[in-house]
N, C-alpha and C positions, 0 to 999 in steps of 0.2 A: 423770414422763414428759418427753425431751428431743425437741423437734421439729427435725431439721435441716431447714435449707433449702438448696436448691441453689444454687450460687450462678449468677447467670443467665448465659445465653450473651450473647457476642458476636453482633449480627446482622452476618449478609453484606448493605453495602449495595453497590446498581450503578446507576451516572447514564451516559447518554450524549445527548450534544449534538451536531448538527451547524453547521459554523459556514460560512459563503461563504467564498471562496478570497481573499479579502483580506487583505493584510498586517497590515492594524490590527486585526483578530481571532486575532495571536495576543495578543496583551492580553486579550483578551475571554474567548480560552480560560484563559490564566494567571489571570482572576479567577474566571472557574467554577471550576477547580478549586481554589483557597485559596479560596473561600466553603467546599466540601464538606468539604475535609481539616482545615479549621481548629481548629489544638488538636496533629495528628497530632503526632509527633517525626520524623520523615520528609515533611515538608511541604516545607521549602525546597529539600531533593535531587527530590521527586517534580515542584515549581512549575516548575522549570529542565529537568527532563527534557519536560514537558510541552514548554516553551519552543523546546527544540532539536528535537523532532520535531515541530512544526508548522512551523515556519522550515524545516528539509529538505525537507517536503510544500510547500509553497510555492515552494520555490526548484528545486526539481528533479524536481516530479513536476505533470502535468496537473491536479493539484489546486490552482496558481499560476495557474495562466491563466481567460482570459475565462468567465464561466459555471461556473467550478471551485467545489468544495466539500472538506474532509474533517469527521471526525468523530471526537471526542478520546469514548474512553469510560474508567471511573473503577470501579472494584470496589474495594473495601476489606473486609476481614474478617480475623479473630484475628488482629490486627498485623500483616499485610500488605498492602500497597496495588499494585494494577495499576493503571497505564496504560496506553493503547494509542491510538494514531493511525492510522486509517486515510483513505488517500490513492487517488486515483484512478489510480495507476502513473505508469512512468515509464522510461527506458528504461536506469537503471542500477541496479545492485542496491544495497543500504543498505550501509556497512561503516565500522567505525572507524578510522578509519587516522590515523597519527603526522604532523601537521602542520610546515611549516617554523618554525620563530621568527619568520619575518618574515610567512608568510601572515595576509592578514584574517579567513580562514574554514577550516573544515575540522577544528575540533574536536568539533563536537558527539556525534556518535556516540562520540566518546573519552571524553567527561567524560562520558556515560548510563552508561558503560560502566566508569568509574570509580568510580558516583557508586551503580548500582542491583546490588542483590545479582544478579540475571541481566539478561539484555535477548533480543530476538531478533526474527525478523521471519519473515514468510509472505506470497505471493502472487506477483504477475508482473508486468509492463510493462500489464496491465489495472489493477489494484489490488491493494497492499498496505498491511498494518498493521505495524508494530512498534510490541514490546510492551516495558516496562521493567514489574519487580517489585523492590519495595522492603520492606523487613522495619522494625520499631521501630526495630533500632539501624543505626548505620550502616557502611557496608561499606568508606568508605575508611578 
């Protein structure tokens, strides 16, 4: 008699942090998530996306100012990883858009968008998240 075994699943896991509206917490976020993903093959595109959408929330949404907060959450399961940041709004919508060569800023939504098999965003000038999902392999 042959006993097969299943071979076991993947668990779905989900972390969410919230971090104060302070600039030196995006570091703090970049190290929560490399503590969780560590090992991933999608680590270093997911660390950097994390990166750039905390630095957006800071810099252009109420989640930068006095008393401000957001909140980086983290799903992983069967080889895909979500990110998501949510911010406390702001009075422009998220968008990627094509940077000058000489500009200092203004790629990040390009290179998420580069970098993550989708991206996308939800809410309003109260609060929104955008979201980056990342697969094993990589998408550029």
């Amino acid at each position: 008699m042959t006993t097969l075994h299943a071979a076991p699943a993947q668990a779905s896991l989900y972390w969410r942090r919230t971090f104060p509206g302070d600039t030196r917490q995006a570091g703090a976020a970049r190290r929560f998530v490399s503590c969780l993903l560590d090992g991933r093959p999608c680590l270093d595109e997911v660390v950097l996306a994390v990166d750039e959408l905390v630095v957006n929330a800071l810099r252009h949404t109420k989640s930068g100012q006095h008393g401000g907060s957001f909140t980086v959450e983290v799903h992983a399961a069967a080889g895909t990883v979500t990110v998501a940041v949510t911010d406390q709004g702001g009075p422009a919508e998220p968008a990627a858009r094509d940077a000058a060569d000489t500009d200092e800023s203004g790629r990040g939504l390009r290179t998420v968008s580069l970098t993550a098999a989708s991206w996308g965003w939800h809410g309003n000038e109260g609060g929104r998240t955008v979201t980056a999902v990342f697969t094993g392999e990589r998408s550029a």
